[in-house]
MDAnalysis code that builds the backbone (N, CA, C; Angstrom):
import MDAnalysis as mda
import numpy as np

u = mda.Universe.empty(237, n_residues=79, atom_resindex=np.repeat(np.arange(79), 3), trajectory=True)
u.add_TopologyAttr("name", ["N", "CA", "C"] * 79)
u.add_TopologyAttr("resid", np.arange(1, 80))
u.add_TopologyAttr("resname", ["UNK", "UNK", "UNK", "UNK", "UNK", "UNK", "UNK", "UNK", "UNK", "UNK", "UNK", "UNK", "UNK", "UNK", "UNK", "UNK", "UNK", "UNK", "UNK", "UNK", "UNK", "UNK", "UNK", "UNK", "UNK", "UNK", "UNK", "UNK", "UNK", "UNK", "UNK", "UNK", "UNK", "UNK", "UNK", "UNK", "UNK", "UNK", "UNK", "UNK", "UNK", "UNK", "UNK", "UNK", "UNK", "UNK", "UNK", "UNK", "UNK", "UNK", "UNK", "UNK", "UNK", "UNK", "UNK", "UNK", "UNK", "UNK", "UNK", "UNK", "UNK", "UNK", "UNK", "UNK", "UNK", "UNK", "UNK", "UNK", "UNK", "UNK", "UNK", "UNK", "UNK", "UNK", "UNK", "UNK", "UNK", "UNK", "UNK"])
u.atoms.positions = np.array([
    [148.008, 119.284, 131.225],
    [148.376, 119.417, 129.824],
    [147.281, 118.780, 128.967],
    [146.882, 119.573, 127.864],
    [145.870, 118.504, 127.223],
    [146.339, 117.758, 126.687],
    [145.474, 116.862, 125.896],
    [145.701, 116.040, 124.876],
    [146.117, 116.263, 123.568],
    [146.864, 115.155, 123.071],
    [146.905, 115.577, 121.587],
    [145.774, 115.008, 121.414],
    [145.653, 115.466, 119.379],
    [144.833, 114.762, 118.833],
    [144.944, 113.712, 118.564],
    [145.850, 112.757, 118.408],
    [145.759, 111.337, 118.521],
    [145.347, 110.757, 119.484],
    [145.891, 111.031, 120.898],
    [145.332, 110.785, 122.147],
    [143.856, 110.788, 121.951],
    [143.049, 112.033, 121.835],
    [141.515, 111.930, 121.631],
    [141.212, 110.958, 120.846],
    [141.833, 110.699, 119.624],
    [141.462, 109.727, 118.434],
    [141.482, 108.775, 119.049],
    [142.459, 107.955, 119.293],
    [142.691, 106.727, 120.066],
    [141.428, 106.744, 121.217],
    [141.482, 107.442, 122.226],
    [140.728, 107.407, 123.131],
    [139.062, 107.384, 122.450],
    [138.544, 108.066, 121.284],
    [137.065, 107.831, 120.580],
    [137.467, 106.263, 120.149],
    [138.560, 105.927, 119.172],
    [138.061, 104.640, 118.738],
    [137.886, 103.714, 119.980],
    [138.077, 103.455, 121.214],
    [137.558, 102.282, 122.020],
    [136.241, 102.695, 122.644],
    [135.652, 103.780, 122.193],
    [134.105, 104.077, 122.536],
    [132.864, 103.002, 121.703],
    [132.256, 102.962, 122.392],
    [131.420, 102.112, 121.751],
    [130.859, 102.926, 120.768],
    [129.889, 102.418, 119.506],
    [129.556, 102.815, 118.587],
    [128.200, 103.967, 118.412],
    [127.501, 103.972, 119.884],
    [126.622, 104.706, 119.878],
    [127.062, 106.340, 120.584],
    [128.301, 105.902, 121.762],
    [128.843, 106.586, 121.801],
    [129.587, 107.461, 120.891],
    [130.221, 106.588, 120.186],
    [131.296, 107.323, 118.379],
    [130.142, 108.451, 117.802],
    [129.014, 108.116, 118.128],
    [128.162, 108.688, 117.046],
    [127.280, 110.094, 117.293],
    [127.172, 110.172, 119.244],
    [127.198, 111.026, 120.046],
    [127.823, 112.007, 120.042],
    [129.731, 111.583, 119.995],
    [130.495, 111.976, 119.970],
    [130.522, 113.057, 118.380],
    [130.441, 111.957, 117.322],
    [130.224, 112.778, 116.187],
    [129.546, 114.418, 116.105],
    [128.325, 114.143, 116.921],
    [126.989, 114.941, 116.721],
    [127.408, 115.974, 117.733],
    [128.462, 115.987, 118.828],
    [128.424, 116.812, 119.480],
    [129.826, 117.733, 118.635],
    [130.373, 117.232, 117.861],
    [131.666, 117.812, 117.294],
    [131.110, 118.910, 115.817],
    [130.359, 117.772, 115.611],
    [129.494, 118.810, 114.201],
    [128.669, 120.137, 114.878],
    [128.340, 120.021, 116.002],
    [127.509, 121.300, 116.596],
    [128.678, 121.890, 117.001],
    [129.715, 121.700, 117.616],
    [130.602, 123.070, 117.963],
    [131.030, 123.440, 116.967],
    [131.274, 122.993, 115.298],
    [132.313, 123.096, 114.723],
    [131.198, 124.093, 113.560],
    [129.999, 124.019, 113.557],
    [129.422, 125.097, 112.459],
    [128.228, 125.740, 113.409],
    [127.781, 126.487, 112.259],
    [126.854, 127.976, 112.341],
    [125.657, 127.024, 113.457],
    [124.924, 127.922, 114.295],
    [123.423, 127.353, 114.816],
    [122.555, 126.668, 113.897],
    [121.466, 125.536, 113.457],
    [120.805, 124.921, 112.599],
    [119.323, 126.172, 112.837],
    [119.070, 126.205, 111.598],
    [117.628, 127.165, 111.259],
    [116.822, 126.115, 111.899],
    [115.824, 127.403, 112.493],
    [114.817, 126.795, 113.327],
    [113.576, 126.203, 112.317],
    [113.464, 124.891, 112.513],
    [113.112, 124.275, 111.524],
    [111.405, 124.059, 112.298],
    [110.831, 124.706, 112.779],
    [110.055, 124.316, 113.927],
    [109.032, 125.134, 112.846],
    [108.976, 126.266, 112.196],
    [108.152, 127.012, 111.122],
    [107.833, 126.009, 110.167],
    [108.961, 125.334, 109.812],
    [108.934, 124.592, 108.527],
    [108.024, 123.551, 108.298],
    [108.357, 122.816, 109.416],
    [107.354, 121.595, 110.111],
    [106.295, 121.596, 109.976],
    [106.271, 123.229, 110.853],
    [104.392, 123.435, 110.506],
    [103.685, 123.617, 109.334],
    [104.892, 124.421, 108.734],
    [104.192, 124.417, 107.336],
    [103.524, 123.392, 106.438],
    [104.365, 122.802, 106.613],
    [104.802, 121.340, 105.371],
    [103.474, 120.410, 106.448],
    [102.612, 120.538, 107.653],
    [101.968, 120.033, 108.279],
    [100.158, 120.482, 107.289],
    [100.152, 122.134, 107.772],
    [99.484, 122.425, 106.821],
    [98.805, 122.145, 105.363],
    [100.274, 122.360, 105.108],
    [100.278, 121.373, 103.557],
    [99.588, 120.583, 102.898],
    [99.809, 119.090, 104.226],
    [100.062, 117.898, 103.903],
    [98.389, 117.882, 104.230],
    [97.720, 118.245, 105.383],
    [96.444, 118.231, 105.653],
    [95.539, 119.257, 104.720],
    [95.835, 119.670, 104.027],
    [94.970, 120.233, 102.916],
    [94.653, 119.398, 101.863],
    [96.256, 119.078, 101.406],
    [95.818, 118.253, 100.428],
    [94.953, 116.718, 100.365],
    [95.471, 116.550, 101.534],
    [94.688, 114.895, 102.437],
    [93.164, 115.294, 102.222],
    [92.484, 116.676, 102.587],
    [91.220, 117.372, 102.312],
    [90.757, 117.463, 100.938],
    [91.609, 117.677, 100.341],
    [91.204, 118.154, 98.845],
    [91.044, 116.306, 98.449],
    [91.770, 115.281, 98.396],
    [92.089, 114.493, 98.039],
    [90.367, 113.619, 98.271],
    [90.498, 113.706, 100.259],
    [89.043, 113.526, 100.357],
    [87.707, 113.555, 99.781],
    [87.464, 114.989, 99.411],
    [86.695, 115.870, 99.194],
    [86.477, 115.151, 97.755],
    [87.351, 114.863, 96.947],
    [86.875, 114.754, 95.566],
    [87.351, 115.776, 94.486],
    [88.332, 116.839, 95.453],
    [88.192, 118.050, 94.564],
    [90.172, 117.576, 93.249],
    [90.522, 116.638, 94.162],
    [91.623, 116.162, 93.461],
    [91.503, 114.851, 92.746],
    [92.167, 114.433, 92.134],
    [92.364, 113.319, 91.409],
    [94.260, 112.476, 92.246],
    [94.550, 111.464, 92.952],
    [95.128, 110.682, 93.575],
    [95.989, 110.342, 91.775],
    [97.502, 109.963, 91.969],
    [98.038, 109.725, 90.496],
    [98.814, 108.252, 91.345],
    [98.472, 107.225, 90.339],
    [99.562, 106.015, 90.858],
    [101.008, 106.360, 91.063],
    [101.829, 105.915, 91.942],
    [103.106, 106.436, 92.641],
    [104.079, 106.067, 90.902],
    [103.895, 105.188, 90.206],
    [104.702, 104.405, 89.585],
    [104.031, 105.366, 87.925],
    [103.019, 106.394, 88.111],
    [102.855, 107.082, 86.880],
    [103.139, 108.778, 87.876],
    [103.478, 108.656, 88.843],
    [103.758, 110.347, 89.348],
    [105.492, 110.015, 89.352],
    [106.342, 108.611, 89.303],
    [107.543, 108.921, 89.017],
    [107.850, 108.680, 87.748],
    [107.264, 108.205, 86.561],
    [107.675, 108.411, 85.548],
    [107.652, 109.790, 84.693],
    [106.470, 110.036, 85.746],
    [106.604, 111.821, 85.102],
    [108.233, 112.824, 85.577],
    [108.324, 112.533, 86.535],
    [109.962, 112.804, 87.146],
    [110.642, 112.487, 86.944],
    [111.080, 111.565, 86.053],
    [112.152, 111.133, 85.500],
    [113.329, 112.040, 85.048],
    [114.703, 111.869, 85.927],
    [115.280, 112.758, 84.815],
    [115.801, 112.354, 83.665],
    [115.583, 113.253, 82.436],
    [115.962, 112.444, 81.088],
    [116.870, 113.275, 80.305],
    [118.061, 112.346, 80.192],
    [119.129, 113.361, 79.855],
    [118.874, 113.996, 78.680],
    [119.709, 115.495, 78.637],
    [119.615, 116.556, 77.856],
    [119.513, 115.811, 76.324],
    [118.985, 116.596, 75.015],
    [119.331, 116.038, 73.800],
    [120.450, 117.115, 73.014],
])
């Protein structure tokens, strides 16, 4: 006979915490769609990142202080 769901419940909470979290990760994968293969993306955003590291090199860019590239991002509420 299986279990109820309390039974399982009860039985996860005396799992240890790395276990709980295992446990989590294996419940979120049966319970939705396959994850997009993120393996394109990676590369992309790899590409990317080594161009601009080139350009940056090179001289052909200008580098912006972190603390004047987030004040430009700021969000500022609507008027």
């Amino acid at each position: 006979m299986p279990k109820t769901l309390a039974e399982i419940t009860r039985d996860a909470a005396e799992l240890s915490e790395p276990e709980r979290l295992k446990l989590a990760r294996i419940l979120l994968e049966l319970s939705g769609p396959e994850p997009p293969d993120l393996a394109g993306v990676e590369e992309a955003w790899e590409t990317e990142i080594q161009g601009r590291l080139q350009n940056l090199r090179a001289g052909r860019v200008k580098g912006v202080p972190f603390e004047e590239a987030m004040s430009q991002n700021e969000v500022r509420p609507r008027s």
